[in-house]
N, C-alpha and C positions, 0 to 999 in steps of 0.2 A: 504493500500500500504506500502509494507518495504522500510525503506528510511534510508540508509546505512550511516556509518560514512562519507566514501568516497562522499556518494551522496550530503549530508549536508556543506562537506567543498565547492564542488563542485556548489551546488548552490548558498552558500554563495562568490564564486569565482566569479560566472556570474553576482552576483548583483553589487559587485565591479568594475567587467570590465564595465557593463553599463552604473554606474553613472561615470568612466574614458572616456570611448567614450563622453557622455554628456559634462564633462568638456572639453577635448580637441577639439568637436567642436564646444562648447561656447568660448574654448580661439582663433578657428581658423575663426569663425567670426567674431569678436575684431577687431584681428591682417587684418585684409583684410578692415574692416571699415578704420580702421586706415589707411591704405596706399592708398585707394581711395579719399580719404581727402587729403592724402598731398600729392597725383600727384594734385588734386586740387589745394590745394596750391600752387604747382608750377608754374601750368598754368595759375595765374591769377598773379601771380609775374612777368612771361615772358608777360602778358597783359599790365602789367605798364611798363616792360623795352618799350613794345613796342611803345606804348601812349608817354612816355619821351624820344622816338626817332623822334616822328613826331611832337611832342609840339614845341621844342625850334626852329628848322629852323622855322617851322609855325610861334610860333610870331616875329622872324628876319627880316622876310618875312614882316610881317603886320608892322615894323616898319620903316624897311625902303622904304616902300610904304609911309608910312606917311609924310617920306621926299620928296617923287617923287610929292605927290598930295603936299605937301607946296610949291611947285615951284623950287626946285632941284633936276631938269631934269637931272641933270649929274648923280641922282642915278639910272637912267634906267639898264645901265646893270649892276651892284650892283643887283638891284630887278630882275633880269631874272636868275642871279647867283643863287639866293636865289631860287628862284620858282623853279628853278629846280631839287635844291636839294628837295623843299618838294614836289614833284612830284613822284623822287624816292622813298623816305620814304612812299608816300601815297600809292605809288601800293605796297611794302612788306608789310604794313598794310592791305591792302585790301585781300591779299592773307594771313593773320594770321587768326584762327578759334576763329574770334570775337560771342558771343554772336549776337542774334537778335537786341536785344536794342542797344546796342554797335556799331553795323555794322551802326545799322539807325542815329544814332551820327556822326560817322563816313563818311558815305554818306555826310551828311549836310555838316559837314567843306568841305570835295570834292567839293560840288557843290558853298557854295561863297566860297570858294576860289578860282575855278573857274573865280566868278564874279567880283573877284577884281582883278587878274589877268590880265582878259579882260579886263575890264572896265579904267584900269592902260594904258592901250595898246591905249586905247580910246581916252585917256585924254591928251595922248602925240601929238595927230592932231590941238588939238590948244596950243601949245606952241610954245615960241617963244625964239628959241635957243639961239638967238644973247642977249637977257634978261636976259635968263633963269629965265623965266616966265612965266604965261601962261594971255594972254592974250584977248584971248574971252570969251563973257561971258557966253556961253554954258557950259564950264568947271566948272560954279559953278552943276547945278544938276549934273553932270556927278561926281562929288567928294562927292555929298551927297550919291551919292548910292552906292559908293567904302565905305563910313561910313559903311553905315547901314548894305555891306555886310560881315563887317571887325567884325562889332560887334559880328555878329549871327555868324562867325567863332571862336571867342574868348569865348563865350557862350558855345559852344558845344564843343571846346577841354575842358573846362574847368568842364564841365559837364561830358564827358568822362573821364575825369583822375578821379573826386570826386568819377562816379560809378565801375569805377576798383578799385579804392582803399579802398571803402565800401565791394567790394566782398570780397577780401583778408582778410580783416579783421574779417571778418564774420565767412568767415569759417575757419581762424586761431580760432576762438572763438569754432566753433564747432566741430575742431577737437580735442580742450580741453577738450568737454563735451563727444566728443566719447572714450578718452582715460579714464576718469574719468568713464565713463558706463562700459568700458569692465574691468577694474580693479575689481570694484564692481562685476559682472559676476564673475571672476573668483575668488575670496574669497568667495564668498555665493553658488560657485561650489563645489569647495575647503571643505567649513566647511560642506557641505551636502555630499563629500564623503567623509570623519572621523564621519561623526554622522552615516551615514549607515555603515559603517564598524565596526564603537565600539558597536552599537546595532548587525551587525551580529557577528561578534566575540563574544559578552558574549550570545547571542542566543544559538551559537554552543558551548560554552563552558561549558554552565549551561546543555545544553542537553548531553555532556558526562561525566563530574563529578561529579553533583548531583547524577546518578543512582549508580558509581563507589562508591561515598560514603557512599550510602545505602547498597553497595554488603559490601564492607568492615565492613561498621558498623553491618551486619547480622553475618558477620565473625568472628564479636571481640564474639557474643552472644552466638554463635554456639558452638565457643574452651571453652564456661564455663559450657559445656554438656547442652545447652538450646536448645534441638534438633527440639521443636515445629515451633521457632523462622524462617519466612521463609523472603526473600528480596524482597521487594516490589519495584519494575523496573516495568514499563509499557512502556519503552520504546522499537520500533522494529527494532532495529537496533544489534549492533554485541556484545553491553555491555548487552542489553535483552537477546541476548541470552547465553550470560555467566550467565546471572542471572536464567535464566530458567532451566541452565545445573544445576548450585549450589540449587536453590530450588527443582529440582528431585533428585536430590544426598542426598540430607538432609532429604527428604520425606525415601527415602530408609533407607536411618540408622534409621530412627526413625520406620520402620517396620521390620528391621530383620539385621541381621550380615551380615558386608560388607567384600568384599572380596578384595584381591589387583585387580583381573582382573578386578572384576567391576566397584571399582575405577579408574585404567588404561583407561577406555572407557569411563570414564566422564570426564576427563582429557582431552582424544582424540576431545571431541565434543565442546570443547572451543572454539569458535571463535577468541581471541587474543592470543598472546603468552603467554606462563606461564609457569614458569621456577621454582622446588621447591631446594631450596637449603642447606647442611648441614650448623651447627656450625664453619666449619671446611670453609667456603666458597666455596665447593667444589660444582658441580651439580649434583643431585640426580635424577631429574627426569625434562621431557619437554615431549611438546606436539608439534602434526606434524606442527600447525603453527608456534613453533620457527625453526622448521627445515628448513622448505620451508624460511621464513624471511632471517634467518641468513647464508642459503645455503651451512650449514653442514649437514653430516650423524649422525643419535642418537646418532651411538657407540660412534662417534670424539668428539660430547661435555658430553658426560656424563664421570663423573670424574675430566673433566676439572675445574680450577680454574674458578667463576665467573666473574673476573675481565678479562679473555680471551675476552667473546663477547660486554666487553668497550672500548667506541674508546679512543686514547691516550690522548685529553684533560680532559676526566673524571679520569685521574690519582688521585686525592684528594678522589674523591670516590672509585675508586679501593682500595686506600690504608685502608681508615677507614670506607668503607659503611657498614661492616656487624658489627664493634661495635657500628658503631652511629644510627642503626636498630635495635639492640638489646635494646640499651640504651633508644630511641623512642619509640619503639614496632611497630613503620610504617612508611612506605615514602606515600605519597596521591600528587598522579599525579604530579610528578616532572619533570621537562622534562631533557632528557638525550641520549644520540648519542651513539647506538651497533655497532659494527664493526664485519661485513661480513665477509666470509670467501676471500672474494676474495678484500678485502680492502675498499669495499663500508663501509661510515658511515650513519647509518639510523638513523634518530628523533624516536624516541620512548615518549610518556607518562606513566612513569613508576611508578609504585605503586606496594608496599612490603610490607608483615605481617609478625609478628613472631606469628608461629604455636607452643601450650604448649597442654601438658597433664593437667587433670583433678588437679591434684593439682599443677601447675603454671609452671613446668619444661619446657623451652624452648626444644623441637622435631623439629623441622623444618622451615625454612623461605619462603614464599610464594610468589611468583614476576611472577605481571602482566603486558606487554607491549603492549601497543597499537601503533602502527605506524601511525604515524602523517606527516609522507613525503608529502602528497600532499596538507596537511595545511600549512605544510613549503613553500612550493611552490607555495601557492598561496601568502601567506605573504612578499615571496621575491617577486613576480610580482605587489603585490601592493606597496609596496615601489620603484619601479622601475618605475612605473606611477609617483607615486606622486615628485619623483626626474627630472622628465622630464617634469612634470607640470612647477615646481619650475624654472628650465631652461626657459621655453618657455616663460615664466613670466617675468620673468629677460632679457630675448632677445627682449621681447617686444617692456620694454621700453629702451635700449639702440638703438634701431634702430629707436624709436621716435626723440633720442636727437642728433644723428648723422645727419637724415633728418633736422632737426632745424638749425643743424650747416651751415649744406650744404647751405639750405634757405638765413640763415643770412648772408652768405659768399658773395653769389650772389646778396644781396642785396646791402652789405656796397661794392664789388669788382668791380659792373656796375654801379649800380645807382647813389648811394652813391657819387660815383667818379666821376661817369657826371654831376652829381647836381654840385659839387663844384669845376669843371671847367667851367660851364655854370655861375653858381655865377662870379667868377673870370671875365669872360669876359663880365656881362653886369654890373659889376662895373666901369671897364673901361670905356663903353660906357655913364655911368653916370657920370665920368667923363670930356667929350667932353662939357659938360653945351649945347646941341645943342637949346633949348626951352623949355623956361615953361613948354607947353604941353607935349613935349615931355619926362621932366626931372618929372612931376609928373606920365605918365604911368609909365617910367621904376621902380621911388619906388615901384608903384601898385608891378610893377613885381620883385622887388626885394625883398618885403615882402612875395609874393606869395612864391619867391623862397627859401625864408628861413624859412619859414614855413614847407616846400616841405623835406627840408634837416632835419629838427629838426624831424618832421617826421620816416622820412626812420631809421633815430638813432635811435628813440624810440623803431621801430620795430625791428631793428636789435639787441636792446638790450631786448628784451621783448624772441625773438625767441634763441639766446645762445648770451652769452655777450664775445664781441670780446678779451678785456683786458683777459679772461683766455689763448686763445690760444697767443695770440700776447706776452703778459708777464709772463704768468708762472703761478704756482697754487698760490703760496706766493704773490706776486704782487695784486691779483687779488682779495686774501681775503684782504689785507689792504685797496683794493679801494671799495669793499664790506662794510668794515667798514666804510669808510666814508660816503658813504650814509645811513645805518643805523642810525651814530650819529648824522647826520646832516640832517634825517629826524623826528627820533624820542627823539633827546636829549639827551640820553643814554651814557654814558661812557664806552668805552668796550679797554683794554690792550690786546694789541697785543704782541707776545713773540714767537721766533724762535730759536732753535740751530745753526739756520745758515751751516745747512750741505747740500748737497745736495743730491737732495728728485727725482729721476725720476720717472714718473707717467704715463701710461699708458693714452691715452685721457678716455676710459669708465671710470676709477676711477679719475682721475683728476675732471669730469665733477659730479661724485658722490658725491666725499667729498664735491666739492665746494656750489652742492644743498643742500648736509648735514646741511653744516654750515649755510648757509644763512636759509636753515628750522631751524633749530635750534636757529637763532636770532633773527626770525621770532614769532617761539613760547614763547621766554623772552621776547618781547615787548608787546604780548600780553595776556599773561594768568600769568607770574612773578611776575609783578610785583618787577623788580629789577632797581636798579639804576646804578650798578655795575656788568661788563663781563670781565671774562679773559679767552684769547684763546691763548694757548698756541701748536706749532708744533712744532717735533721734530722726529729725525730719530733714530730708534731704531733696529739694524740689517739689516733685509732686509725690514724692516716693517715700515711704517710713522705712528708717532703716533699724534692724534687730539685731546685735552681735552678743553673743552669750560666748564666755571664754573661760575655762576650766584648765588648774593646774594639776590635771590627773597625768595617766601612762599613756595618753596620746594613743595613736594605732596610724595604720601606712594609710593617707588619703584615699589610695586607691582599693585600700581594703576595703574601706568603709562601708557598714554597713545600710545597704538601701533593699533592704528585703522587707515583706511584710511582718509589722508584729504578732507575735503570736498571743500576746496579752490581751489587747485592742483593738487590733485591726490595724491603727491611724501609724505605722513604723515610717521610717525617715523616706523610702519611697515613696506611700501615701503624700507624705507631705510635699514632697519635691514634685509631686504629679500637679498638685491641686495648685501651690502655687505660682506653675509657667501655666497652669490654661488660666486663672485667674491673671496673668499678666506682671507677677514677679520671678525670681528667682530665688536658687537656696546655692550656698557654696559652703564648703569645708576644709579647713585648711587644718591639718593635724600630722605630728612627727612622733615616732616615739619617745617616750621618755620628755618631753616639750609639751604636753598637756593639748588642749584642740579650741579654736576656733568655728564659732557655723557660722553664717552671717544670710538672714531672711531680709530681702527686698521686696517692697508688695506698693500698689498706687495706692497714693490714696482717694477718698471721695471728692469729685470733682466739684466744682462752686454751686452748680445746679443741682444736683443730688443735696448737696449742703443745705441749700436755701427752699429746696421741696421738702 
């Protein structure tokens, strides 16, 4: 089967687009895990607002029952107040799409609380107003079962809040490990389409210039009257058959005197273009495939200077290609851009001999073009994937940490905030000193609740940390550094120009992971005792230099692999910020501690002023 130049870039085209489909629907599986996760995430966050909607009136409710059953009857409607409210709250819970398990939790507290309700209701038939007491002594079992059914309500809000907040946490965890898998996915996509592309590229490359090199090198033998000498090409493509034209051509002079027509018609049967040219630069002779290519008539290029069918950036070779050919004695597959009659530029692979007589006289220059347009073409469409990989990659994770934002927003904005107005008022109520008993629940419930709140912080700070947006990028790394120092001991200077630095959130949120990865990595692989971080505004550009007197490592070593902690490793970062429009560099020697220095733009006057 004849398997054309064309055919071979062409194939070599289709392997590329396939393993590009593969990546882009490895990256568009990722990206869909990933958003299936954190609508999870949300919905099991809107499971806790809900749960800490029905919890605090609930235990209100259950405490000041406690006062109704200690024989302060006057808190009757107080407690019907209460019940009410969690009557409301229980039927919007009932109608939120709880979980199985959840709903049967949920059920439970409905039903004693139900029974302390009633049973509240019960207990008020032996009291004795004019006391306010209760006086008969049916009222005692009647108060044990308002106990028992206070507990098993207490039990199971409390069991339901532990199991929402086990879910949340869960799969905040597994959404970590799904962002961490599809990163992986896409660099081991990624490295598998550059390893297929650079084996098909020297594939195709070896299969048009090896045989080109053996035509030429038959050529160099041939102009030294070695007429036996024939080109050994087995290839069946359009350089075979150049090669098969010059091996019959060379068979004929070596049996008899050639003619010019006969020569003309071996010329004619070339497959690529071939163009012979005088001393003078001028063109002596082509064949109909430069006609057809360049979409002149013979007569118009014959005569014409050479440097006509080069396009305007090959000026350096117009001007000295036929002394620095001469001087050479060849060009071997150089690539170079003709210029059409009608202003088209075409890629050509151009390769040139100088042609001499028997005793060494330079006669003629010989120029063969192969057009290479639709390798160019494929070449621009693979870089144009692989620019659009790099995007999708980068959008990835910016629409992870935006989600996070959001997350943490709603977290610290509802929760957060009803925790410590709920705090606030049953301090109050601990306050009042009402009973022992009473004053050792409300602790229970005071520690519960500030547990509750240390909490929600933690996660709030785990999913994006508030202090960036609330104070600023500067702010935010000095409180970065104190927990650094005051987790790891570490001395780290802090230094600023003090100018101001507008930041865009996606890079505010970059640099800030930057750095804290990068303090991250001095604590544990440095070995240093000493950090200085230094920002400063430099045009329109924020500059970041963090410098560490640890054991340094070879720049070249340097680590740009993914983390396997986080995901966000020095490659991450180096990715996100050249498509965002900075750089990252590393300067590090062993035993001379290391250098990174992050460049990123900053927000422009309009961005500022909107």
């Amino acid at each position: 089967m004849r398997i054309t130049i064309g055919r071979k870039l062409s194939i070599g085209f289709i392997i590329i687009l396939i393993v590009m489909i593969v990546m882009g629907v490895s990256s568009y599986i990722s990206l869909n895990k990933i958003k299936r996760s954190t609508d999870t995430i949300a919905q099991y966050a809107q499971e806790m607002k809900e749960v800490s909607k029905l919890r605090f009136p609930l235990i209100e409710a259950l405490i000041v029952n406690d006062y109704l059953v200690s024989g302060e009857v006057g808190k009757k409607g107080h407690f019907e107040e209460v019940s009410r409210v969690v009557g409301e709250v229980m039927h919007d819970a009932k109608s939120f799409p709880f979980s199985e398990e959840e709903k049967k939790l949920l059920m439970e507290i409905d039903k004693y609380f139900g029974v302390v309700k009633n049973k509240s209701h019960e207990i008020l038939k032996f009291a004795d107003f004019t006391k306010k007491e209760f006086t008969d002594l049916r009222s005692n079992k009647v108060i044990e079962e308002i106990d028992t059914a206070a507990a098993i309500v207490v039990d199971n809000i409390e069991g339901l809040d532990e199991l929402v907040r086990r879910n949340l946490i869960q799969e905040i965890k597994r959404s970590e490990r799904i962002k961490l898998s599809g990163n992986v996915t896409i660099i081991i996509t990624s490295f598998t389409a550059v390893v297929v592309g650079i084996i098909a590229w020297f594939i195709l490359t070896r299969s048009i210039t090896t045989p080109i090199h053996s035509l030429i090198s038959t050529t160099k033998i041939m102009a030294r009257g070695d007429l036996i000498q024939r080109a050994d090409v087995r290839s069946s493509d359009e350089i075979g058959d150049l090669a098969n034209s010059f091996n019959n051509m060379a068979e004929n002079l070596q049996k008899t005197t050639v003619s010019r027509d006969y020569v003309e018609n071996i010329v004619k049967t070339i497959a690529d273009a071939l163009i012979i040219v005088d001393l003078d630069g001028k063109i002596r002779t082509i064949n109909p495939v430069t006609v057809k290519l360049l979409g002149y008539k013979e007569d118009e290029l014959i005569g014409l200077p050479v440097s006509t069918i080069f396009a305007q950036e090959e000026l350096q070779f117009k001007r000295k290609g036929i002394a620095d050919l001469v001087e050479k004695d060849s060009f071997n597959n150089v690539e170079k851009s003709f210029l059409a009659k009608d202003g088209t530029e075409i890629p050509v692979l151009f390769s040139a001999k100088v042609m001499r007589y028997n005793e060494g006289k330079i006669r003629e220059i010989v120029c063969v073009a192969l057009d290479i347009t639709e390798r160019k073409q494929a070449e621009e469409r693979f870089i144009s994937y692989q620019e659009q990989l790099q995007s999708l990659a980068s959008e990835l994770s910016l629409t992870e940490e935006r989600e996070r934002r959001r997350i943490a927003s709603d977290l610290h904005d509802s929760i957060g905030q009803a925790l410590i107005v709920t705090k606030m008022k049953l301090e109050e109520l601990r306050e009042m000193k009402i009973s022992a008993a009473v004053d050792r629940l409300l602790d229970d419930i005071y520690k519960l609740l500030e547990k509750t709140i240390q909490d929600t912080r933690s996660l709030t700070f785990e999913l994006s940390p508030p202090v960036l947006y609330e104070l600023g990028f500067e702010p935010a790394v000095e409180w970065l550094i104190e927990q650094i120092q005051e987790q790891h001991g570490i001395v780290i200077d802090f230094m600023s120009d003090g100018r101001f630095k507008p930041l865009n959130d996606d890079i505010r949120v970059l640099l800030f992971k930057a750095i804290r990865e990068l303090l991250v990595n001095v604590v544990k692989h440095a070995d240093a005792q000493n950090v200085k971080i230094f920002i400063k505004r430099d045009g329109n550009n924020i500059w970041i230099e963090v410098e560490d007197d640890g054991i340094g490592s070879d720049t070249a070593e340097f680590n740009f692999s993914v983390s396997r902690s986080g995901g966000f490793g020095l490659f991450n970062m180096r990715e996100r910020l050249e498509h965002l429009g900075g750089h990252f560099e590393v300067k590090s020697e062993p035993g001379h501690g290391t250098q990174v220095t992050l460049v990123a733009p900053l927000k422009c006057k309009e961005e500022t002023i909107t």
